[in-house]
VOROMI-248156 format. One record per residue: residue number from 0; residue in one letter; x, y, z of N, C-alpha, C, CB in turn. Coordinates in steps of 0.05 Angstrom, whole numbers. Glycine has a CB too. Layout:
N
<NUM,'a',<X,Y,Z>,<X,Y,Z>,<X,Y,Z>,<X,Y,Z>>
...
This chain:
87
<0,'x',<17,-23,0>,<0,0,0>,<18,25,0>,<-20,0,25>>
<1,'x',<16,38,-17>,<42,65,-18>,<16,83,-29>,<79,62,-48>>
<2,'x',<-5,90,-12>,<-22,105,-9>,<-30,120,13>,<-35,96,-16>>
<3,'x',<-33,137,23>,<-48,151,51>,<-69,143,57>,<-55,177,52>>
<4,'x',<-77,136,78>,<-106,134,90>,<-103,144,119>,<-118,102,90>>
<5,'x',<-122,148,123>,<-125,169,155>,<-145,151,166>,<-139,207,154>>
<6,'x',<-165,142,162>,<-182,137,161>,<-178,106,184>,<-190,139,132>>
<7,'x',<-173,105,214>,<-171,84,231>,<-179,57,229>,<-180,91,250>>
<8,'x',<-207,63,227>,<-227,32,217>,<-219,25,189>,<-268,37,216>>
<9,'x',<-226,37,178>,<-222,22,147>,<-183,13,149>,<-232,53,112>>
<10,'x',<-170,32,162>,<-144,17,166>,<-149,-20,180>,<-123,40,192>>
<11,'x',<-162,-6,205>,<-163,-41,222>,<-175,-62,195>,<-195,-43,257>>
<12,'x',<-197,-47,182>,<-213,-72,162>,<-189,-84,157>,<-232,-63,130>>
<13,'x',<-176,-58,136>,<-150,-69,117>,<-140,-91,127>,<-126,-50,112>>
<14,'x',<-124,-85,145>,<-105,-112,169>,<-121,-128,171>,<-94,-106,201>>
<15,'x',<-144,-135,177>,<-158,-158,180>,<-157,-170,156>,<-184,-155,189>>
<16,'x',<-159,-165,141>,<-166,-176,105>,<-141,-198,103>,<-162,-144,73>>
<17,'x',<-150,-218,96>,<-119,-238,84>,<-94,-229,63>,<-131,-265,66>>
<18,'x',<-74,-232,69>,<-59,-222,38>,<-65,-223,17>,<-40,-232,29>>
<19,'x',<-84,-241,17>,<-90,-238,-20>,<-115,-217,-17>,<-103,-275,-42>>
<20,'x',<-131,-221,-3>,<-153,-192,-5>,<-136,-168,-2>,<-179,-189,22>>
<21,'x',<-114,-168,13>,<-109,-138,12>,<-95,-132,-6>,<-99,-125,34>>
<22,'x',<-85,-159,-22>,<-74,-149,-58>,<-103,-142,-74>,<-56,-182,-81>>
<23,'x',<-122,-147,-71>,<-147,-140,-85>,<-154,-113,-84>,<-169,-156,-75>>
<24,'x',<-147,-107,-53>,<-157,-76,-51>,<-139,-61,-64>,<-161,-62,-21>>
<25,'x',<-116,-64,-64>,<-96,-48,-67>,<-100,-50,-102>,<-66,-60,-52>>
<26,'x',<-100,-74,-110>,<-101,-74,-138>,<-128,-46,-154>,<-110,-112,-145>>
<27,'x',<-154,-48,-138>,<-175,-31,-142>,<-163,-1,-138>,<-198,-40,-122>>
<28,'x',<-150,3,-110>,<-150,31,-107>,<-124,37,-140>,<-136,41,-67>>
<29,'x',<-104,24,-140>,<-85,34,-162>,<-97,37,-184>,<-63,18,-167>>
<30,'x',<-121,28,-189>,<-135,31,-217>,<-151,48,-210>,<-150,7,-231>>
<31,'x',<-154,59,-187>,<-170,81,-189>,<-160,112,-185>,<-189,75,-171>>
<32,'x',<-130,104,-176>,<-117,127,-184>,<-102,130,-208>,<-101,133,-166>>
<33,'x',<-97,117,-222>,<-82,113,-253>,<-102,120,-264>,<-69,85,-265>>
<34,'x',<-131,117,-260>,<-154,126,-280>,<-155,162,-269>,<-190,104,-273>>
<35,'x',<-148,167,-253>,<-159,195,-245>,<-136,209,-254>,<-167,201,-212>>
<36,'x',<-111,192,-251>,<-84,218,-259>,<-85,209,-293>,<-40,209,-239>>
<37,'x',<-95,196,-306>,<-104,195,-331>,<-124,215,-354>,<-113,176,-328>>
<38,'x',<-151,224,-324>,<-161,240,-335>,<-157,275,-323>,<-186,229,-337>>
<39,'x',<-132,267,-309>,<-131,294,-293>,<-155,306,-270>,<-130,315,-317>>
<40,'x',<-163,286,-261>,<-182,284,-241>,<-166,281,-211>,<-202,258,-248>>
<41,'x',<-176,292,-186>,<-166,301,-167>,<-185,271,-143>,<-174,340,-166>>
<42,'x',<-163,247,-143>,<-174,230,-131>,<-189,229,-99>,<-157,215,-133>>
<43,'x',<-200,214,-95>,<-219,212,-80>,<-208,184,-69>,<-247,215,-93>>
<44,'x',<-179,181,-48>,<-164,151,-32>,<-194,148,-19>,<-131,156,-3>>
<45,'x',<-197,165,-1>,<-208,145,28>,<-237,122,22>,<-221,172,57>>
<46,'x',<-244,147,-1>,<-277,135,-1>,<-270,112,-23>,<-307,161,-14>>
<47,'x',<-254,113,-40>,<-249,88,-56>,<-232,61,-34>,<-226,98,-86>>
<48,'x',<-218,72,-17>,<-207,49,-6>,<-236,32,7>,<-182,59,17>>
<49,'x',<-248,44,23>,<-269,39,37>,<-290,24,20>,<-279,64,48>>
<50,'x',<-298,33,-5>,<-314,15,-24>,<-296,-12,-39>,<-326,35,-48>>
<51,'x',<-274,-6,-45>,<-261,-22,-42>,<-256,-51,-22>,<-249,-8,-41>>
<52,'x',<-250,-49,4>,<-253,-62,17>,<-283,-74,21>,<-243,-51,33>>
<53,'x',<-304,-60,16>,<-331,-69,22>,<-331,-91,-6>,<-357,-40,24>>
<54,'x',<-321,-79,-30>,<-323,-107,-49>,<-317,-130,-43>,<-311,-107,-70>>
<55,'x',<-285,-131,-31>,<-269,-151,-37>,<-287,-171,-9>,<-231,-142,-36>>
<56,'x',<-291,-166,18>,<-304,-170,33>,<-335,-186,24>,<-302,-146,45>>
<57,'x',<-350,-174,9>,<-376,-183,-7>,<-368,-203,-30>,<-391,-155,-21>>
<58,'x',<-338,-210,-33>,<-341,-225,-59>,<-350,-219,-84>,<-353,-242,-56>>
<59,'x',<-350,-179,-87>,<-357,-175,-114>,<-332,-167,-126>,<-379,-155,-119>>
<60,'x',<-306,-171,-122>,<-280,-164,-132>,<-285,-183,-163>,<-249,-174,-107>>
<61,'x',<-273,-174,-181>,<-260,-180,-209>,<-237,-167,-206>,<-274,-170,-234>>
<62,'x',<-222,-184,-224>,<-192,-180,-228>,<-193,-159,-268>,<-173,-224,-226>>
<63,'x',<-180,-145,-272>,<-184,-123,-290>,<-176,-148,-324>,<-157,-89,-280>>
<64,'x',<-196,-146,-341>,<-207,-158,-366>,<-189,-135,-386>,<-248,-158,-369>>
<65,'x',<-178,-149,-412>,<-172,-128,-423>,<-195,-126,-443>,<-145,-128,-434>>
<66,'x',<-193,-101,-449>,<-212,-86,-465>,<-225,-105,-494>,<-194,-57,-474>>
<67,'x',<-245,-106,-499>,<-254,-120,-525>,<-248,-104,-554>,<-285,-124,-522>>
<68,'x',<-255,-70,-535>,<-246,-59,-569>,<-224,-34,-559>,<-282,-42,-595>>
<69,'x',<-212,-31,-561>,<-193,-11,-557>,<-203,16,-559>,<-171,-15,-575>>
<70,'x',<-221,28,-584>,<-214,46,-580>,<-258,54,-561>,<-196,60,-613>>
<71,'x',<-263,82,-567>,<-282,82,-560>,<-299,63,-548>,<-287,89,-573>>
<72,'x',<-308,66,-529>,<-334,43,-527>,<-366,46,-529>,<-334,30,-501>>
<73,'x',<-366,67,-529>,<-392,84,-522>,<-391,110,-553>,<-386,103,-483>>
<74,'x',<-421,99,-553>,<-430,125,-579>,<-447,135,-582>,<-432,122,-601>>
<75,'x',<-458,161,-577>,<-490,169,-566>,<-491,195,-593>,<-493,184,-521>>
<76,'x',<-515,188,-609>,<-524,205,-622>,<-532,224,-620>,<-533,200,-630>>
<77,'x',<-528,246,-627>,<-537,281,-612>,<-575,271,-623>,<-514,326,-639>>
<78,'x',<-589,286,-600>,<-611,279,-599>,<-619,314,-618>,<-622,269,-564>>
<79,'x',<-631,311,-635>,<-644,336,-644>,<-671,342,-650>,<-633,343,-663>>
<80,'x',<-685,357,-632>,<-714,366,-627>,<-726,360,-652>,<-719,398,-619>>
<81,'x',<-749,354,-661>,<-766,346,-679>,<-771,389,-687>,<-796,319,-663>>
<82,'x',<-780,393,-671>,<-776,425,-684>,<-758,435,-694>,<-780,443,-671>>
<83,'x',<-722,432,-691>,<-705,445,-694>,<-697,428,-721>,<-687,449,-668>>
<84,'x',<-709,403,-731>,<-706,390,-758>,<-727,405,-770>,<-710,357,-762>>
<85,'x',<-753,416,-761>,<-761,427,-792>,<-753,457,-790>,<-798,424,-800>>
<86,'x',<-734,469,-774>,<-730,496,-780>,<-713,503,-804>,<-719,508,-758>>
């Protein structure tokens, strides 16, 4: 963990967690800061560690899939008013 947390309890969770869960959390929080210093977004440790831990704990952890299509994934058509087509 070469991250800050302040945060006491969610520290104790952490330590309770087995080595391999607390490679899970750790694996989640690093993808969630490599995604934020990616988009130049100003992360948010404590509350991701904390949901974090609540996954790996619940058994909803996945381990990271590579991508099916590289580029885009998402494509949303500009919606244009039925009035502003017959102007």
């Amino acid at each position: 963990m070469n991250y800050k947390i302040r945060d006491e309890l969610q520290l104790h969770r952490y330590q309770k967690l087995s080595s391999a869960q607390q490679s899970q959390v750790d694996q989640t929080v690093q993808r969630h800061l490599m995604a934020c210093a990616k988009l130049g977004v100003v992360s948010e440790t404590e509350a991701t560690f904390k949901e974090a831990i609540d996954m790996v704990t619940a058994g909803r952890w996945e381990p990271d899939r590579p991508l099916e299509k590289q580029e885009g994934r998402w494509h949303y058509d500009v919606y244009t008013a039925p009035l502003r087509e017959a102007a």
